[in-house]
C-alpha positions as CSV (number, residue, x, y, z in Angstrom):
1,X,152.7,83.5,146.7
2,X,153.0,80.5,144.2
3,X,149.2,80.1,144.7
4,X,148.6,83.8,143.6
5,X,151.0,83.4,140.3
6,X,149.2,79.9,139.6
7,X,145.5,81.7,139.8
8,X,147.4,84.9,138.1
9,X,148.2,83.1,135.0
10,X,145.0,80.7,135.1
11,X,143.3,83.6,134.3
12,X,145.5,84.7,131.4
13,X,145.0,81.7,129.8
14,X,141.3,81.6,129.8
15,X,141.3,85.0,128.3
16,X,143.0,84.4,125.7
17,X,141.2,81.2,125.0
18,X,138.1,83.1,125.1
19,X,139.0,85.5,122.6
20,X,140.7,83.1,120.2
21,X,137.4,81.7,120.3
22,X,136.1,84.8,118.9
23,X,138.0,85.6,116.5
24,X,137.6,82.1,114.9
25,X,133.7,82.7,114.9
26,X,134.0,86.0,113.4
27,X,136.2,84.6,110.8
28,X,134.1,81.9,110.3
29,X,131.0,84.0,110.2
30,X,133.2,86.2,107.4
31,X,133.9,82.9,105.2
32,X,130.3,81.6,105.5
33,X,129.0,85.1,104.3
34,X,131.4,85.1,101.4
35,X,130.4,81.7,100.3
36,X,126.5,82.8,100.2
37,X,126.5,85.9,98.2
38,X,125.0,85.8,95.3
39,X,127.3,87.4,93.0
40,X,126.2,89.3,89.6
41,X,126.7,87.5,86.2
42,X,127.2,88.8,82.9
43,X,124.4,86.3,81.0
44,X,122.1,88.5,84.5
45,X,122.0,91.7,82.3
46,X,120.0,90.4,78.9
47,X,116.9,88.4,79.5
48,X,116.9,85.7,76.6
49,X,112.5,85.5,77.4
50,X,112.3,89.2,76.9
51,X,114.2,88.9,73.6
52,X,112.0,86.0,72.4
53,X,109.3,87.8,73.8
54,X,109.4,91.2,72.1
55,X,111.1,88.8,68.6
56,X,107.2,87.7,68.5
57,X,105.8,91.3,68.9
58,X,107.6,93.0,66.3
59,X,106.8,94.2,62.5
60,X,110.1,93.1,61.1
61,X,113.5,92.2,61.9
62,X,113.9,95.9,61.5
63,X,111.4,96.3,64.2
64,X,112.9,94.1,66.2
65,X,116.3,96.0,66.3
66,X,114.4,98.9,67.5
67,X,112.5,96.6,70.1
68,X,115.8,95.5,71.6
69,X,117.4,99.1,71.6
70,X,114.4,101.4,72.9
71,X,115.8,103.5,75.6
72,X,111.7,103.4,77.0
73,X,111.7,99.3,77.7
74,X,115.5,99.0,78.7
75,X,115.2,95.2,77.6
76,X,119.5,95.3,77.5
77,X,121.4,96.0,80.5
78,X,124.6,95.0,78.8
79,X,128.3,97.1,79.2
80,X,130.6,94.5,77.7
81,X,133.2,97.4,77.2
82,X,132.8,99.1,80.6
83,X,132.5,103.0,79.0
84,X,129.0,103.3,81.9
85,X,126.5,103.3,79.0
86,X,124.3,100.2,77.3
87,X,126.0,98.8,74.2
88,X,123.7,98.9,71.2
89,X,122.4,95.5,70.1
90,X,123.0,94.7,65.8
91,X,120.5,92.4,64.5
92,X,122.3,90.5,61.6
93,X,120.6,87.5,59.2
94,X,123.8,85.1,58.6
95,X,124.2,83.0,55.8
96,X,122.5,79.6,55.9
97,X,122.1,76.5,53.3
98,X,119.0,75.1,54.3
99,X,115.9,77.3,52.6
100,X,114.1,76.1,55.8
101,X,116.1,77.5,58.4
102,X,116.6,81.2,59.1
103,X,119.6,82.4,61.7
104,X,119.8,85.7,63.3
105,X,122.4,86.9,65.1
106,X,122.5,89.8,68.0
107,X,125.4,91.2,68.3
108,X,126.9,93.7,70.8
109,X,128.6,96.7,69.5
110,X,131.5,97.4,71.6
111,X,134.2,99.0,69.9
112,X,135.2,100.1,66.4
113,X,134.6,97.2,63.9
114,X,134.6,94.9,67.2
115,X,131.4,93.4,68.0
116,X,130.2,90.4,70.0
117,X,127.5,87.8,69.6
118,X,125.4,87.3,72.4
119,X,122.8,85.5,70.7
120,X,121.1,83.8,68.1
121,X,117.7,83.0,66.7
122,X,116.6,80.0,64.7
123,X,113.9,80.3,62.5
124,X,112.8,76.7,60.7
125,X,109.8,75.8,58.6
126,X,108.5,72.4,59.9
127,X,105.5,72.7,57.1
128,X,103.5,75.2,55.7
129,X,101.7,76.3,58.5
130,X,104.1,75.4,61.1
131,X,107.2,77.5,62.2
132,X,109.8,76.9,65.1
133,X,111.6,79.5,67.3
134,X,114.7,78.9,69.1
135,X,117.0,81.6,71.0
136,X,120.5,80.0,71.7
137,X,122.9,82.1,74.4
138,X,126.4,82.6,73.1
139,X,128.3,79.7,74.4
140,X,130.9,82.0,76.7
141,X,127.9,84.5,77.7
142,X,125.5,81.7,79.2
143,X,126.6,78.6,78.9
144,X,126.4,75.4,76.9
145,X,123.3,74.7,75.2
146,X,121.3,77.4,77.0
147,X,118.3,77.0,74.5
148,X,114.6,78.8,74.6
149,X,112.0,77.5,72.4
150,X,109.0,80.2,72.7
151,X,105.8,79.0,71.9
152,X,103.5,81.8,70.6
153,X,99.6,81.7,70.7
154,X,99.2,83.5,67.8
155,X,101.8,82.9,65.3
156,X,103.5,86.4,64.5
157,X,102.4,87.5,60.7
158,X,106.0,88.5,59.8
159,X,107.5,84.6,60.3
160,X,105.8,84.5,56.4
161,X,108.2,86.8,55.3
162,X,110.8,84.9,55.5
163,X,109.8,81.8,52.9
164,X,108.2,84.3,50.5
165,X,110.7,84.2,47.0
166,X,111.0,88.3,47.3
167,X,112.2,88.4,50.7
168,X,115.3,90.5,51.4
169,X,117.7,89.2,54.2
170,X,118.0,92.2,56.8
171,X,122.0,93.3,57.6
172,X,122.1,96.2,60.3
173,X,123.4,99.2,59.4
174,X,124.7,100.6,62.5
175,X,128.0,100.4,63.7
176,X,130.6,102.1,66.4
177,X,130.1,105.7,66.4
178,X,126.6,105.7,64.3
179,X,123.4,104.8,66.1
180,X,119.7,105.7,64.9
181,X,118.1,108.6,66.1
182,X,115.7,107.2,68.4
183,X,118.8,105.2,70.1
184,X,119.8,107.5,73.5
185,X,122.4,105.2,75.5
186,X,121.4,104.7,79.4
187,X,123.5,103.6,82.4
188,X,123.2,99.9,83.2
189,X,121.2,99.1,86.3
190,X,121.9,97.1,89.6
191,X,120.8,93.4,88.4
192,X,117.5,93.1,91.0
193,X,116.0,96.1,89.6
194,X,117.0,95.3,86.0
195,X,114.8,91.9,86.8
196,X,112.2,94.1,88.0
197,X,111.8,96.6,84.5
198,X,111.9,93.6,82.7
199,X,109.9,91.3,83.5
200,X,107.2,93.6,82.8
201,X,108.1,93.3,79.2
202,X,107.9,89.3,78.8
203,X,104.3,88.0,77.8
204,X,103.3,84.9,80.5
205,X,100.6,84.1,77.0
206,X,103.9,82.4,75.7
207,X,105.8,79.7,77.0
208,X,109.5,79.0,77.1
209,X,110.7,76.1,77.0
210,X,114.4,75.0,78.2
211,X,116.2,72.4,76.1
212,X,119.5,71.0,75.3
213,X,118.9,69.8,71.8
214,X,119.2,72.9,69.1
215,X,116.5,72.4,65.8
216,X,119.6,74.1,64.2
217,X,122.1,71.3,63.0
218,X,124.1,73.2,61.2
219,X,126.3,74.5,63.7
220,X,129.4,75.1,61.2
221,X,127.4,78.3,60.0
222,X,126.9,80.0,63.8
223,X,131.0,79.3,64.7
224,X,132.4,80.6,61.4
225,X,129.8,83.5,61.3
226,X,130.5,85.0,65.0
227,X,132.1,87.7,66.2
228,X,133.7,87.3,69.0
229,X,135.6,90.1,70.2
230,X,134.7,90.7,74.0
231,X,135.6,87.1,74.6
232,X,138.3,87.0,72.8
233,X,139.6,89.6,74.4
234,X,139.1,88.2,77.8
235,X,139.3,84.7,77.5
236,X,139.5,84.5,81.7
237,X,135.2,85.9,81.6
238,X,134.2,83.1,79.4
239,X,131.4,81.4,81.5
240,X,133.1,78.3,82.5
241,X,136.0,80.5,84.0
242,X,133.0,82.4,86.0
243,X,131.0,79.8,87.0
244,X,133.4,76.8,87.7
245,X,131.8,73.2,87.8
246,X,128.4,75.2,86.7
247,X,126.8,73.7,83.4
248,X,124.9,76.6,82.3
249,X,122.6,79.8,83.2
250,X,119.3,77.7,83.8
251,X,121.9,75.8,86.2
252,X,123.2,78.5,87.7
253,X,120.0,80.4,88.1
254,X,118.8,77.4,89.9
255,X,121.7,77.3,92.2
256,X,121.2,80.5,93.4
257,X,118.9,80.7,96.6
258,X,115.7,82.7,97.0
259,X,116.0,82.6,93.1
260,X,113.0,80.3,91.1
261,X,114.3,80.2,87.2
262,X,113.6,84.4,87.3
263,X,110.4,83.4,86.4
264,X,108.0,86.3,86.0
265,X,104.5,86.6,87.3
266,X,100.8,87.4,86.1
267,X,101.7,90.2,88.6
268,X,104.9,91.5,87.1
269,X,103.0,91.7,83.6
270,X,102.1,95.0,82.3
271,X,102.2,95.5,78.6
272,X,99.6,92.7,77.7
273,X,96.9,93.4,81.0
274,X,97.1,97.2,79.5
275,X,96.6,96.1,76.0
276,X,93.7,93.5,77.0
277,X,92.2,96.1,79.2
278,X,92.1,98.4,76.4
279,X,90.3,96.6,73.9
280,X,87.7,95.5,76.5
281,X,87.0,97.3,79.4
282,X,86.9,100.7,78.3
283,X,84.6,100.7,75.3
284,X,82.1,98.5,78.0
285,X,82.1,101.6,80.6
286,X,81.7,104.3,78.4
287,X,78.2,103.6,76.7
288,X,76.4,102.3,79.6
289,X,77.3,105.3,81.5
290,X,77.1,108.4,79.9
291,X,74.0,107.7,78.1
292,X,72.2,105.9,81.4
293,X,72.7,109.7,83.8
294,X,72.3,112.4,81.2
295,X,68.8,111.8,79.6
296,X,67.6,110.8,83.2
297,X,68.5,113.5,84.9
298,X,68.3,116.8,82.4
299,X,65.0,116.6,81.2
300,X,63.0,115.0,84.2
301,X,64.2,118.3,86.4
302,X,64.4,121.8,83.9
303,X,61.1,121.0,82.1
304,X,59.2,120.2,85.2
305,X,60.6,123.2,87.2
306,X,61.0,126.5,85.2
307,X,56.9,126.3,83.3
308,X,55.4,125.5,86.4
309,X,57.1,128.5,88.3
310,X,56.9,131.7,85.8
311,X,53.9,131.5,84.4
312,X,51.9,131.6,87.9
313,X,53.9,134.6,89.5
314,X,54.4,136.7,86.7
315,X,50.7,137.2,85.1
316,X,49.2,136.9,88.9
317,X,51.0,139.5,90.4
318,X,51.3,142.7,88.2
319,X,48.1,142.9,86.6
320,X,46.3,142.1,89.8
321,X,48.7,145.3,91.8
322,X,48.9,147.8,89.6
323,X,45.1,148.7,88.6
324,X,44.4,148.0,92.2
325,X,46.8,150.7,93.5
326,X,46.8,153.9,91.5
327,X,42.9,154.8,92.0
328,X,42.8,154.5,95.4
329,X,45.7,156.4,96.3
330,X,45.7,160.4,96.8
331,X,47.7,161.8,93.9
332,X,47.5,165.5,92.7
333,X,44.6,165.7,89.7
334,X,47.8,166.4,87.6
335,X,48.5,163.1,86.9
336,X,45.2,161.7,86.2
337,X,44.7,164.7,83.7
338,X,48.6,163.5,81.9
339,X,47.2,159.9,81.7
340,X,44.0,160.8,79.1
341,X,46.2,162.9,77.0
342,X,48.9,160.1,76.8
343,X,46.4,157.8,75.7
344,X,44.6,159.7,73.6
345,X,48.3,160.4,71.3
346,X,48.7,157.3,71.5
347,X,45.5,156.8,69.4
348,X,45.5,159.0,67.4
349,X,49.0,158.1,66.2
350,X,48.0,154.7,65.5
């Protein structure tokens, strides 16, 4: 009997060390997911390449509002206030010292007169023909010192305007509530296919170059200048509270796995093939086609055909049938007494 109880409760005990066991790995399995996911940013839903991108594309600082707000590129994917639609993106010139050094500020309209910075744009002179871009990330969006430096084959016509005498800094004037006509707000996207649409729209003829060192010294100007509503708002989404022990975006997009610096590809760019493709490849194709098969083919088949055929049937057959025919057939002497007369009226009336 005690043998029985003893095997009895040996068996108890194994089965509930065997499904301890299990639940430890499932929990374990449940942390190890957690700690892997790649969770969404806020600095993931505006692509600081794309906006130094489309800065070198545009007219105008004008242009370049319109660039960053077309509803047909998407180059935003930023909500800062949660309301389920884009925010509109203000391009503002800010006050600066130096003649040499332009600063443009995009800001994020999110409320009424509430607005938050997301980034800037340094424009310096180095010399008369030479010109130096820098986009800077807002500090609590992306980071410390998250700097691009694009480097443009072509250098855009419009960076003249802005060391001509007449040149007019350019102040947005939209604002909560008032949008331009051609501004139609759309719902943020999931951040993988947001990466998708836009790496479309960033030219790989540039390169962007990462740095830690800002060409703009005069960093008095940017922190006096800023609006900082969102974050001020929510001081706990500031990007050191988000990303804890993480230095900056560049960092943080290299800690992420299965991500490479969201670098885009030859293959992810669209724009500039279609544009290159266009002012070569059609105008190539057209003339040595259309010309090549319609004089070769037209007149080497109709004029060879249609004066061979009619003129040998037509004056072969009927005069050669008709005279043949009517004498030697058996008709009433009615008819060949009606053919004289007809002839002879005809004469006479001539």
């Amino acid at each position: 009997m005690k043998y029985k109880n003893n095997h009895f409760k040996i068996k108890i005990f194994f089965s509930i060390l065997f499904f301890s066991i299990i639940g430890l790995n499932s929990v374990y399995a449940q942390d190890t997911t957690t700690i892997q996911a790649n969770s969404e940013d806020i600095s993931d839903n505006l692509d600081l390449e794309a906006v130094a991108s489309i800065f070198g594309e545009s007219k105008d600082l004008e242009d370049f509002e319109k660039r960053l707000n077309d509803p047909q590129t998407q180059i935003s994917n930023l909500d800062l206030n949660g309301d389920g639609e884009v925010d509109y993106l203000r391009v503002m010139e800010l006050s600066n010292d130096n003649d040499n050094m332009h600063t443009i500020s995009i800001q994020s309209i999110i409320g009424k007169d509430q607005y938050q910075e997301v980034a800037t744009i340094d424009v310096k002179k180095e010399s008369e023909k030479t010109t130096t871009v820098q986009v800077v990330g807002n500090v609590d969006m992306y980071g410390p010192n998250y700097c691009i430096t694009p480097h443009y084959p072509v250098v855009p016509v419009f960076f003249t305007f802005f060391w001509m005498a007449a040149y007019r800094p350019w102040y947005s004037p939209w604002h909560w509530g008032y949008h331009p006509p051609y501004f139609r707000p759309w719902r943020p996207y999931p951040y993988n296919r947001y990466r998708s649409n836009v790496n479309v729209h960033i030219n790989v003829h540039n390169s962007y170059n990462r740095t830690n060192v800002r060409i703009n010294n005069n960093v008095r100007v940017n922190n006096s200048t800023r609006n900082n509503a969102y974050f001020k708002n929510n001081p706990d989404k500031s990007f050191n509270k988000r990303n804890p022990g993480v230095t900056n975006r560049d960092q943080l997009a290299n800690n992420r796995k299965g991500t490479t610096r969201d670098k885009p590809t030859t293959r992810d760019k669209g724009v500039n093939t279609d544009r290159g493709y266009k002012s070569t490849g059609k105008p190539a194709t057209k003339p040595s086609t259309r010309p090549s098969t319609k004089p070769s083919t037209r007149p080497s088949t109709r004029p060879s055909t249609k004066p061979s055929t009619r003129p040998s049937t037509k004056p072969s057959t009927r005069p050669s049938t008709r005279p043949s025919t009517r004498p030697s057939t058996s008709r009433p002497s009615s008819y060949s007494r009606q053919s004289p007369s007809r002839s002879s009226y005809s004469r006479t009336r001539h």
